[in-house]
C-alpha positions as CSV (number, residue, x, y, z in Angstrom):
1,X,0.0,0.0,0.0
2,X,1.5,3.4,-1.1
3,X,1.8,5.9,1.6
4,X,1.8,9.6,1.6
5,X,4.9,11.7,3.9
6,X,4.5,14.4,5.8
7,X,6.9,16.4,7.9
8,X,6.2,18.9,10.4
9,X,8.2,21.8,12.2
10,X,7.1,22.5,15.6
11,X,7.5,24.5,18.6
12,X,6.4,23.7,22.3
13,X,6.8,24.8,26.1
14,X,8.2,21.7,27.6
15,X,7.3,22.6,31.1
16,X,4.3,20.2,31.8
17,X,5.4,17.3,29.4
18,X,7.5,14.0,30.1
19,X,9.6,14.9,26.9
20,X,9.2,14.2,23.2
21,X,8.9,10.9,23.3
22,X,5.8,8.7,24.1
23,X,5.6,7.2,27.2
24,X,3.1,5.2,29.4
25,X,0.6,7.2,31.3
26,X,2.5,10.3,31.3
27,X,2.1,13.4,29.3
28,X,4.5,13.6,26.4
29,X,4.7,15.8,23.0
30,X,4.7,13.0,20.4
31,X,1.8,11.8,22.4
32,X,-0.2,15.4,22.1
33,X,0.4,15.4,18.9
34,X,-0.5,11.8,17.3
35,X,-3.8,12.1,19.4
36,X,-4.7,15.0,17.4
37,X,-4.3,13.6,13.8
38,X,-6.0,10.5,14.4
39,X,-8.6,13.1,15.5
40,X,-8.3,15.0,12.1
41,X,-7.7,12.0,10.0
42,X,-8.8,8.9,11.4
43,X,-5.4,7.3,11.0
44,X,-3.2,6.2,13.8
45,X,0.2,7.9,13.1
46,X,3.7,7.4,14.7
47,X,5.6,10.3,14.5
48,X,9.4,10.0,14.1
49,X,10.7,13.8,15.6
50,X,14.6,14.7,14.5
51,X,16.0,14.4,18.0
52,X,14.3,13.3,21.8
53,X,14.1,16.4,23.8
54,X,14.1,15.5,27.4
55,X,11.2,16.7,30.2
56,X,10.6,20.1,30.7
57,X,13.1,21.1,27.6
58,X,11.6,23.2,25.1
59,X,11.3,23.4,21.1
60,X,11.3,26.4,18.4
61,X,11.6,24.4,15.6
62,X,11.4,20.7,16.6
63,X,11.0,18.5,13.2
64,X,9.1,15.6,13.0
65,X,7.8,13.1,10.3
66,X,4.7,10.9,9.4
67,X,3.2,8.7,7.1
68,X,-0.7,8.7,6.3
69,X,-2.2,5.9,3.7
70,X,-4.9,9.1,2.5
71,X,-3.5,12.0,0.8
72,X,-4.5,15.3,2.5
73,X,-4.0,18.9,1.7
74,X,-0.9,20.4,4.1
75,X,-2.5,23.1,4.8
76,X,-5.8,21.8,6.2
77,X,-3.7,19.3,8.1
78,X,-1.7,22.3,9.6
79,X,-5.5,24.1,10.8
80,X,-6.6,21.1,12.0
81,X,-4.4,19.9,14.3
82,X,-3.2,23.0,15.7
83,X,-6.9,23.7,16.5
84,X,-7.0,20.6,18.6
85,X,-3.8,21.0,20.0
86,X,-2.7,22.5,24.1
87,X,-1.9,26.4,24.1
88,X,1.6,25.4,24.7
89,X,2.2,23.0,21.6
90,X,1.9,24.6,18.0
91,X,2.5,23.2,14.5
92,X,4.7,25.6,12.7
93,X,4.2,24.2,9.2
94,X,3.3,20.9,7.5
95,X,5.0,19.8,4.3
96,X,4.5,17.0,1.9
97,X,8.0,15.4,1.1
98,X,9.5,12.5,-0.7
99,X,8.8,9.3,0.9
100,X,12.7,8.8,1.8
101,X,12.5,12.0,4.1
102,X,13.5,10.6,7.8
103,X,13.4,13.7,10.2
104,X,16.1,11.8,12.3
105,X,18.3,10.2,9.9
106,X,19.0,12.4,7.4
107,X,19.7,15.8,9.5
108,X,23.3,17.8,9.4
109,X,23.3,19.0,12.5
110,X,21.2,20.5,15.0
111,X,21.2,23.8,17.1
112,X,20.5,24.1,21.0
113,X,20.6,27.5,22.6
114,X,20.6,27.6,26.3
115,X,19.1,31.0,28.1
116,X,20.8,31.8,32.1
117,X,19.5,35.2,33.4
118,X,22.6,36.3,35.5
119,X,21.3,39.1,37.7
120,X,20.8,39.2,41.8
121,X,16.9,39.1,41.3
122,X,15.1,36.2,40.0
123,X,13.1,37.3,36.7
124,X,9.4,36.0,37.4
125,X,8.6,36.1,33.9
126,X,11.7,33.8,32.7
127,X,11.6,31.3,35.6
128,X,10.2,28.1,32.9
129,X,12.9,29.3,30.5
130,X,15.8,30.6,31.7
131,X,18.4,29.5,34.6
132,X,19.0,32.0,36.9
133,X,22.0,32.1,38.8
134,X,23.2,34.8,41.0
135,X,27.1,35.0,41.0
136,X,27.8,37.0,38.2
137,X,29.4,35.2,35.3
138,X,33.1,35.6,33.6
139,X,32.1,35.2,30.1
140,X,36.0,35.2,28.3
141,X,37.0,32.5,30.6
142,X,33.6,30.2,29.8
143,X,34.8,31.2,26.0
144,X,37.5,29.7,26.8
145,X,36.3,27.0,28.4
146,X,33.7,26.5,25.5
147,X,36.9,26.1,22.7
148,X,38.5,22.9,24.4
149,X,34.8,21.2,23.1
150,X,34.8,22.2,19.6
151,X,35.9,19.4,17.1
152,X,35.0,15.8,16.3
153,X,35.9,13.8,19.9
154,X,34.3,11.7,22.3
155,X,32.1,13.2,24.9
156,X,31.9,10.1,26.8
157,X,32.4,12.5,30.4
158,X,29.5,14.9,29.3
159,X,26.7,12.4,28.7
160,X,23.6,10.9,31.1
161,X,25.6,8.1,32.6
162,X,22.3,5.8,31.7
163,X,22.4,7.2,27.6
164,X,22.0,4.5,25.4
165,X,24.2,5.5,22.2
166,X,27.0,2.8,21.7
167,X,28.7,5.6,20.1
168,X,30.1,8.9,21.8
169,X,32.1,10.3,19.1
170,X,30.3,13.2,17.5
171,X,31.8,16.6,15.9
172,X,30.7,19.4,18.1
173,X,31.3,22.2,15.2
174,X,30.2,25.9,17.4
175,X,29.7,27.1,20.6
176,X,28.9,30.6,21.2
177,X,28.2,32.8,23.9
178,X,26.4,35.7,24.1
179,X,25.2,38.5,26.6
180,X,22.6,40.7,26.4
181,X,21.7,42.8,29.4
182,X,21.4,40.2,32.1
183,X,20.2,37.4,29.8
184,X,23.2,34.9,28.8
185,X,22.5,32.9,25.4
186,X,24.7,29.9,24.9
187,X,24.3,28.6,21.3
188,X,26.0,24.7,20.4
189,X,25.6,23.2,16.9
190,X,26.4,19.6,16.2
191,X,26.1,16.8,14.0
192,X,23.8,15.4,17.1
193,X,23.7,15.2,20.5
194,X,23.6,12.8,23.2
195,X,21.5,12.4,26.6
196,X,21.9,15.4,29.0
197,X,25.1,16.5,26.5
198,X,24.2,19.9,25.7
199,X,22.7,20.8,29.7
200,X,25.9,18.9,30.9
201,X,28.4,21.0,29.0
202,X,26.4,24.2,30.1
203,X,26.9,23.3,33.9
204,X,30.9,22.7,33.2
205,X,31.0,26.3,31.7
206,X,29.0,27.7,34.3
207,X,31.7,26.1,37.1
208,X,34.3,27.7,34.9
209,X,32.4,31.3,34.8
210,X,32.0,31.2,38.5
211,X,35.6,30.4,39.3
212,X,34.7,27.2,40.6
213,X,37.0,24.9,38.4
214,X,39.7,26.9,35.7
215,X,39.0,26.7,31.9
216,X,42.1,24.2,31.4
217,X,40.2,21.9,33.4
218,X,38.0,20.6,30.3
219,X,40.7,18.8,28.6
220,X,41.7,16.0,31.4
221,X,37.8,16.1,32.0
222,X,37.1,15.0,28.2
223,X,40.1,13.1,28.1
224,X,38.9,10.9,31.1
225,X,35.7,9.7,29.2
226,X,34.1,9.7,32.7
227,X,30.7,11.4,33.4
228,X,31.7,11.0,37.3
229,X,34.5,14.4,36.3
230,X,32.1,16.5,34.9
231,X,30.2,19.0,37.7
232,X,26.3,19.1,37.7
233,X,23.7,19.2,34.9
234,X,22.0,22.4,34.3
235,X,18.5,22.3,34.6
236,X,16.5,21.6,31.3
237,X,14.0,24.5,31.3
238,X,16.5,26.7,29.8
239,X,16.9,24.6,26.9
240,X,15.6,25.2,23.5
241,X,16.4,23.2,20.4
242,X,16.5,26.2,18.2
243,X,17.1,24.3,14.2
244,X,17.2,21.3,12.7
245,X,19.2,21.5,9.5
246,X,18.7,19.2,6.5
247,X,20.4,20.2,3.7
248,X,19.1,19.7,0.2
249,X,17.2,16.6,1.7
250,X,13.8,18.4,3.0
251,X,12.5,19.4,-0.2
252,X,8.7,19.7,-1.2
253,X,7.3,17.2,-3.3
């Protein structure tokens, strides 16, 4: 039976979900999101989403696919569902594409940005999306800190210790850091990323911008391959995967 592929570009407040992925009796986005096109088209749909954000991290432009047996019109299917979705999920666009689309497998890289508000008073507004910390931060030596990560190297010591990826070697191609006001922007692009990498990286630099470890101290940490050297993992609720790049592969059909 032929089948018909859709991908879709979505952005979501993580705060009150389990994650992307679907689990048992617990609130998740792919979960959200498949309940409301079998509501729109009667078709039970697995959505396969570019990357597996982790509870209460959030999504500008997450990218997922899906296959339906009925051709439908994009842009019905985009009104549709984001009528039945939650306030805090929303369908950016919906595209037909070639059937060898894979939201996962064929991406380039992928772009994170993390958001600290580094001030003595806690912003209100910011509290699900920013971590605030109150020592203020030495941004040239987390820089510098940051540049011992860049390249194609195993990030064995900055990965959940219980990630499942038999493979730790991935080319971390950009970190930048950015202030603006009191608002810190951390920005890493990669070919992927593993469990807890990008929120375990932030807390290192963090250390390092505090004083509390020295910006040398990344190499014998990544040289290691231990998570046990790495210092603590920065909350996910100022995580955002930002991009999803494809290449020439995400054409229309």
């Amino acid at each position: 039976m032929s089948t018909h592929t859709y991908k879709l570009t979505i952005a979501y407040d993580g705060t009150l979900y389990h994650g992307w992925q679907k689990q048992p009796n617990r609130p998740t986005i792919q979960a959200a999101i498949e309940k409301a096109f079998l509501s729109i088209t009667g078709e039970t749909v697995s959505l396969s989403g570019a990357g597996r954000t982790d509870a209460g991290v959030h999504a500008l432009a997450q990218v997922a696919h899906f296959h339906l047996t009925r051709d439908k019109d994009p842009a019905k299917l985009l009104i549709g569902v984001n009528a039945l979705l939650p306030d805090d999920i929303a369908i950016k666009s919906v595209e037909k594409v070639d059937a060898a689309f894979h939201a996962r497998f064929l991406a380039q890289s992928k772009t994170y940005r993390y958001f600290i508000h580094n001030g003595p008073i806690r912003s209100p507004h910011g509290r699900q999306t920013a971590w605030h910390i109150k020592k203020p931060l030495h941004l040239t030596k987390m820089r510098t800190a940051a540049s011992y990560f860049i390249g194609n190297r195993d990030f064995s010591s900055v990965v959940a210790a219980d990630h499942d990826s038999k493979n730790s070697m991935l080319d971390l191609r950009e970190i930048r850091i950015v202030k603006r006001g009191e608002q810190i922007v951390i920005t890493l692009i990669a070919t992927r990323f593993l469990k807890y990498m990008v929120r375990n990286i932030v807390g290192l630099l963090v250390e390092v911008g505090i004083g509390r470890r020295l910006a040398s101290d990344i190499v014998p940490i990544l040289d290691g391959r231990d998570r046990r050297l790495a210092g603590r993992t920065a909350p996910p609720h100022g995580l955002f995967l930002v991009e999803v790049d494809y290449g020439c592969h995400s054409e229309r059909i």
